[in-house]
Each structure stands twice: as structure tokens, then as C-alpha cells.
MARDOMI-219465 format. One record per atom (N, C-alpha, C, CB): residue in one letter; atom name; x, y, z. Coordinates in nm, 3 decimals. Glycine has a CB too. Layout:
a | CA | X | Y | Z
...
This chain:
x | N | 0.085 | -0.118 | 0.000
x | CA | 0.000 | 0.000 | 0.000
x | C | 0.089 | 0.124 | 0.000
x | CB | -0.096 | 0.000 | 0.122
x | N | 0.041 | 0.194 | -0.067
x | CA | 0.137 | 0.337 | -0.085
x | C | 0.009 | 0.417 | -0.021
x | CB | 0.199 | 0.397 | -0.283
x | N | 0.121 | 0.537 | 0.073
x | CA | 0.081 | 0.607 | 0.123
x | C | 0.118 | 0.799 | 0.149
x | CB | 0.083 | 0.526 | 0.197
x | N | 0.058 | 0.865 | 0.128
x | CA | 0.114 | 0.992 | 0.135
x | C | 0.050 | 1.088 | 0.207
x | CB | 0.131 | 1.038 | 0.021
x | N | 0.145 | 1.212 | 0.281
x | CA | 0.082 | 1.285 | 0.358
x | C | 0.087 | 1.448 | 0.307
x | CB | 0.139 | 1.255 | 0.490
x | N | -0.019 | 1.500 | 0.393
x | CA | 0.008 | 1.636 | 0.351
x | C | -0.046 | 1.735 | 0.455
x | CB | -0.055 | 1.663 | 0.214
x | N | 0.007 | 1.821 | 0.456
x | CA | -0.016 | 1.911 | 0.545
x | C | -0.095 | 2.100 | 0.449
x | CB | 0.161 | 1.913 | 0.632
x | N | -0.218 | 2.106 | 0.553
x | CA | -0.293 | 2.159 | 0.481
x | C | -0.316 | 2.268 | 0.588
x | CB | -0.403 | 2.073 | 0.423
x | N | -0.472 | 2.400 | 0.565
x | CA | -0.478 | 2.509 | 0.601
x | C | -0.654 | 2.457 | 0.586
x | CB | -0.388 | 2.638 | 0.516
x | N | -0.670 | 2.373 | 0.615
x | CA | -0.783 | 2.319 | 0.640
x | C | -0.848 | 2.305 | 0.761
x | CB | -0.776 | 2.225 | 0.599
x | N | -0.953 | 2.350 | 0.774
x | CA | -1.001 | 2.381 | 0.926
x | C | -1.127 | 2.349 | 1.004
x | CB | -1.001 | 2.507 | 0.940
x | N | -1.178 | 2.273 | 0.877
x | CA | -1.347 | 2.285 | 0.922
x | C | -1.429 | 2.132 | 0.862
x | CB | -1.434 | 2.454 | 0.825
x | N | -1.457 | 2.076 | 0.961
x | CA | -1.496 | 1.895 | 0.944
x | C | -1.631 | 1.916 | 0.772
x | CB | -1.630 | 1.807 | 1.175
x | N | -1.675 | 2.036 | 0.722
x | CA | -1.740 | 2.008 | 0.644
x | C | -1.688 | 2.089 | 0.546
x | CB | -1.857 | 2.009 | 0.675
x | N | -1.558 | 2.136 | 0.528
x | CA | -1.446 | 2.136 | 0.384
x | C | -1.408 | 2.060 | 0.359
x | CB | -1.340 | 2.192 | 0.365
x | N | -1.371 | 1.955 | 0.493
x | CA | -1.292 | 1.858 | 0.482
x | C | -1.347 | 1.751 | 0.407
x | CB | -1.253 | 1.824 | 0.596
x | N | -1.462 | 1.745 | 0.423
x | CA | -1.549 | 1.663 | 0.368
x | C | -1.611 | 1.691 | 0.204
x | CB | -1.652 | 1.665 | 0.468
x | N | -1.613 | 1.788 | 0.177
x | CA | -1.662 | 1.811 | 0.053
x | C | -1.490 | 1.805 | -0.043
x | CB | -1.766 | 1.979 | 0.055
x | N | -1.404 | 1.861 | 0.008
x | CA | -1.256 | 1.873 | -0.010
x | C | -1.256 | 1.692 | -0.068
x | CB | -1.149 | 1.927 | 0.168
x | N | -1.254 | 1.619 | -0.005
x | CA | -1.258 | 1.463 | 0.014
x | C | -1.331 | 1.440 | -0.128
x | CB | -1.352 | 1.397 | 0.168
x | N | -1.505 | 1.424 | -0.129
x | CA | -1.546 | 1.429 | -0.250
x | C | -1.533 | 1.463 | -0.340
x | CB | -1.598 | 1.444 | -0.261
x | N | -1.433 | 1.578 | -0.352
x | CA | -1.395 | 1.666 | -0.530
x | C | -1.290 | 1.584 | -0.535
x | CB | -1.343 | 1.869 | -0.557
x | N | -1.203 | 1.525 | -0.427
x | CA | -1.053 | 1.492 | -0.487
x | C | -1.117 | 1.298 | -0.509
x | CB | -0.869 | 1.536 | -0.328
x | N | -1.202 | 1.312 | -0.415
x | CA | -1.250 | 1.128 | -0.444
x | C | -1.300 | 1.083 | -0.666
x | CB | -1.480 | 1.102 | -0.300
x | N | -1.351 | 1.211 | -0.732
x | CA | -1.371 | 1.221 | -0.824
x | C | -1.253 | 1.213 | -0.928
x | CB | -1.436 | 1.306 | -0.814
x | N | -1.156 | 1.250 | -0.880
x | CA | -1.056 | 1.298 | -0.956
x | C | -0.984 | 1.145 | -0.963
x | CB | -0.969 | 1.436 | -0.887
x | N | -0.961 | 1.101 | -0.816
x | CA | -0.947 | 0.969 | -0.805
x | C | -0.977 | 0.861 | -0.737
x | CB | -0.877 | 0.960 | -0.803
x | N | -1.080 | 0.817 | -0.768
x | CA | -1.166 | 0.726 | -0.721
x | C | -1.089 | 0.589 | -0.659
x | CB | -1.261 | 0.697 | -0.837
x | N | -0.951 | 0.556 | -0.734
x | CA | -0.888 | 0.460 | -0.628
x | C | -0.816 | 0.453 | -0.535
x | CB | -0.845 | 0.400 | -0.657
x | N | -0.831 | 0.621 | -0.472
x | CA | -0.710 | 0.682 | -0.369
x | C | -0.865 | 0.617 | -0.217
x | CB | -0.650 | 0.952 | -0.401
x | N | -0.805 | 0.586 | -0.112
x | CA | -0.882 | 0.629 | 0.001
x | C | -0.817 | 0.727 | 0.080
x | CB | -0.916 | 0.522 | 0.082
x | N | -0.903 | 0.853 | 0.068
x | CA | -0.883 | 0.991 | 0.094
x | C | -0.931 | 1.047 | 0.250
x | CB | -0.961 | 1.065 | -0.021
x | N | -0.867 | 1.121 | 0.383
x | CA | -0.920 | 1.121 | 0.501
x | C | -0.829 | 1.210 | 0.566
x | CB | -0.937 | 0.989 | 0.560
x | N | -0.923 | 1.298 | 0.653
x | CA | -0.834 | 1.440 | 0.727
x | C | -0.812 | 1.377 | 0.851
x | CB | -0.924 | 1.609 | 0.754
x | N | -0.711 | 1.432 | 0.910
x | CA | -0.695 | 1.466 | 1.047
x | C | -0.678 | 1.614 | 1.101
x | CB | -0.589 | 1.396 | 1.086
x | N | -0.790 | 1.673 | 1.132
x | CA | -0.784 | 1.789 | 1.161
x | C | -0.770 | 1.826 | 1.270
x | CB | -0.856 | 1.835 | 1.126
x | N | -0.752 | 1.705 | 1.388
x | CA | -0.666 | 1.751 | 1.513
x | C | -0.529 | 1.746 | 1.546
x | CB | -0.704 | 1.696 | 1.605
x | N | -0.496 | 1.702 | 1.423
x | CA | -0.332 | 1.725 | 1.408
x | C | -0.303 | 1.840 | 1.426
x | CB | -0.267 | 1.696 | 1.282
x | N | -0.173 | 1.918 | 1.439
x | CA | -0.126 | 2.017 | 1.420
x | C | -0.139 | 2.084 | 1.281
x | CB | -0.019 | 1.996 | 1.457
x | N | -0.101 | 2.016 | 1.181
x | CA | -0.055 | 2.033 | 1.056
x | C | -0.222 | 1.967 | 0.979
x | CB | 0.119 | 1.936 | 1.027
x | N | -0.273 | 1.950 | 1.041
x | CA | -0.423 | 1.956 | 0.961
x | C | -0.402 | 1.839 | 0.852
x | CB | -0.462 | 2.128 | 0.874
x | N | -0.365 | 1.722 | 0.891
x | CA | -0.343 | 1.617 | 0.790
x | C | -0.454 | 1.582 | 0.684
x | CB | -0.314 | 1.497 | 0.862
x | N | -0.354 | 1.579 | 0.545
x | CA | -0.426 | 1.507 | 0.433
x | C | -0.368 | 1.399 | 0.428
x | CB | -0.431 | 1.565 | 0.302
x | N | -0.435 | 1.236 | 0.428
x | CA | -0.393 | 1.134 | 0.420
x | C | -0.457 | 1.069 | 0.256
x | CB | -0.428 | 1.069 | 0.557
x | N | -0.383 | 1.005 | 0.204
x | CA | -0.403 | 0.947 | 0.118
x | C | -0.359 | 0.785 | 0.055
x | CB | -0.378 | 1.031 | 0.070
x | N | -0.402 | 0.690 | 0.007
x | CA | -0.382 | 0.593 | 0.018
x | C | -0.422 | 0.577 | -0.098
x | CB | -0.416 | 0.535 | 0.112
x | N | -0.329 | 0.433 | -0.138
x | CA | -0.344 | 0.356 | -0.252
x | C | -0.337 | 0.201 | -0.265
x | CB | -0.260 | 0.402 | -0.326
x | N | -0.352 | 0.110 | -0.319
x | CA | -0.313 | -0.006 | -0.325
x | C | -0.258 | -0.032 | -0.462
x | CB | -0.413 | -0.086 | -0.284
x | N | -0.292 | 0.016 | -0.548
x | CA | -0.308 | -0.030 | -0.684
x | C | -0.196 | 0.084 | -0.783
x | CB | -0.496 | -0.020 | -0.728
x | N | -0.222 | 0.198 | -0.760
x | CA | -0.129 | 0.313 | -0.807
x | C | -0.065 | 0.418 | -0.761
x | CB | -0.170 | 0.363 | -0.874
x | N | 0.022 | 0.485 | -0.847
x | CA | 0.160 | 0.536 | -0.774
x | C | 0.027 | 0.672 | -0.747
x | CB | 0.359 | 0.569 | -0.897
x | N | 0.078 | 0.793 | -0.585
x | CA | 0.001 | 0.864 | -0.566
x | C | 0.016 | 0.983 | -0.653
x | CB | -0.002 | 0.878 | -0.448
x | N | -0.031 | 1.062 | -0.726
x | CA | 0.008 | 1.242 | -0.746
x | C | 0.018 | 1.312 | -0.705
x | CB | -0.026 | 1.316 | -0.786
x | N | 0.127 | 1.325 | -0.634
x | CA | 0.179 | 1.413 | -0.536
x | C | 0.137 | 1.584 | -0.556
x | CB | 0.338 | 1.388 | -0.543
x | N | 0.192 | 1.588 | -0.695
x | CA | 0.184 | 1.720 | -0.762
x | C | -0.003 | 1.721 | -0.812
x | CB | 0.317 | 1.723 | -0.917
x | N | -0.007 | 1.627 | -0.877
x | CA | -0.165 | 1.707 | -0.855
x | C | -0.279 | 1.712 | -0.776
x | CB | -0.229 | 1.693 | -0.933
x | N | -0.254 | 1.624 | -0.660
x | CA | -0.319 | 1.677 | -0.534
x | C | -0.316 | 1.801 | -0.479
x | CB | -0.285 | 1.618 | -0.445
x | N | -0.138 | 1.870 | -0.476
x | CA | -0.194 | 1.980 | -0.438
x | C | -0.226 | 2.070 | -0.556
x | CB | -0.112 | 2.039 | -0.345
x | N | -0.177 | 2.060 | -0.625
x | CA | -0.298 | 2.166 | -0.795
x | C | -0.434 | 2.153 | -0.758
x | CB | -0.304 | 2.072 | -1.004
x | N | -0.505 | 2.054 | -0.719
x | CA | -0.607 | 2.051 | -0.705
x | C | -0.653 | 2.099 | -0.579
x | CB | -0.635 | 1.952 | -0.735
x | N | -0.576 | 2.107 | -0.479
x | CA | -0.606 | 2.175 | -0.363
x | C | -0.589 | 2.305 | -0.385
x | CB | -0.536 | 2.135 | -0.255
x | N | -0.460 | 2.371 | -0.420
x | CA | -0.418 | 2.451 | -0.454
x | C | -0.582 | 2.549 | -0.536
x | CB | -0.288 | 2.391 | -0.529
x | N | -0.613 | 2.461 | -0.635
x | CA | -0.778 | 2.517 | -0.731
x | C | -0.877 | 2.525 | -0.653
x | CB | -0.849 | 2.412 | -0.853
x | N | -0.869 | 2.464 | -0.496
x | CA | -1.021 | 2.486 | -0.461
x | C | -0.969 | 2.547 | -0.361
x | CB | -1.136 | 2.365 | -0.434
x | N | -0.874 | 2.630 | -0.314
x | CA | -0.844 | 2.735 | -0.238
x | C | -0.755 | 2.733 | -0.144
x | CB | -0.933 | 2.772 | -0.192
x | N | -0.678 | 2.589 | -0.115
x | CA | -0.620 | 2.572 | 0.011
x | C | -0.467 | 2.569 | 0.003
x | CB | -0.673 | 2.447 | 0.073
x | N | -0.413 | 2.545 | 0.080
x | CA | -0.287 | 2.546 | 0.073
x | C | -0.263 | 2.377 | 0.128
x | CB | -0.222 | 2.679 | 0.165
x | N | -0.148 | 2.280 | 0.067
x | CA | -0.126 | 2.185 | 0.066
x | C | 0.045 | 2.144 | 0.028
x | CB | -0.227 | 2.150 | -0.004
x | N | 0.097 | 2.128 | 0.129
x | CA | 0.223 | 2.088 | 0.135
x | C | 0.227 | 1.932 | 0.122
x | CB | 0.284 | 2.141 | 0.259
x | N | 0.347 | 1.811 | 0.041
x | CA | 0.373 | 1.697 | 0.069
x | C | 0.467 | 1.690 | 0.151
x | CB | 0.391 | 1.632 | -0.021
x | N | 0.435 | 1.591 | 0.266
x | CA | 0.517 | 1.577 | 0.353
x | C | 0.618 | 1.482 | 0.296
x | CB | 0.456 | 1.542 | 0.472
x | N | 0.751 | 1.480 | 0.316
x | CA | 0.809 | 1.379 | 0.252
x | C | 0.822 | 1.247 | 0.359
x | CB | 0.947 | 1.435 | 0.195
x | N | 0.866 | 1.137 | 0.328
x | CA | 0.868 | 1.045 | 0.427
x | C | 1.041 | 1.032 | 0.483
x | CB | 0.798 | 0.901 | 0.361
């Protein structure tokens, strides 16, 4: 399983959630999930099957307003 993190400017359990559904569209075989009591407001992302897009996760975050760093491992 491949896995990637990100650190976001995300703040509110029902961005997070609609945030989730626009990027679930984009890619339907990622399983996509916040942690917003993190410090760093985690974007988690998961795969089994394919490599993640690092870069266009945050483009796409980046398009719906947020700010989105990859954490490296």
C-alpha cells in the first residue's frame, strides 16, 4: 500500500469533507481522510493499486483554495 501525507490550512470537518469528495472524483482509487486535530491539519491518502500524485493533489487543492504541502517520508 502506498501512502502519502500532507499538510494543509484546512479547518473545518465540512471542507474537509466536501474537499474529500472533489478529490474522491478525480481519483476514485485513492482512500482519501483528514486529520484535523493534528497540528498540521493532515491530508492522508492511500493507494493499493497506483503510484500517488503528489503534484496534482496539491494543484487541485491549490484550485479549490487551500494550501497543501507533501510531507516527505
Amino acid at each position: 500500500m502506498l501512502v502519502e501525507i500532507f499538510k494543509t490550512d484546512v479547518g473545518q470537518v465540512r471542507v474537509a469533507a466536501h474537499i474529500v469528495q472533489q478529490l474522491s472524483q478525480h481519483f476514485p482509487d485513492y482512500r482519501i481522510n483528514f486529520d484535523l486535530e493534528d497540528c498540521d491539519r493532515i491530508l492522508r491518502i492511500e493507494s493499493r493499486h497506483t503510484i500517488i500524485d503528489s503534484k496534482q493533489i496539491t494543484r487541485l487543492m491549490a484550485g479549490l483554495g487551500y494550501a497543501c504541502t507533501h510531507l516527505l517520508k
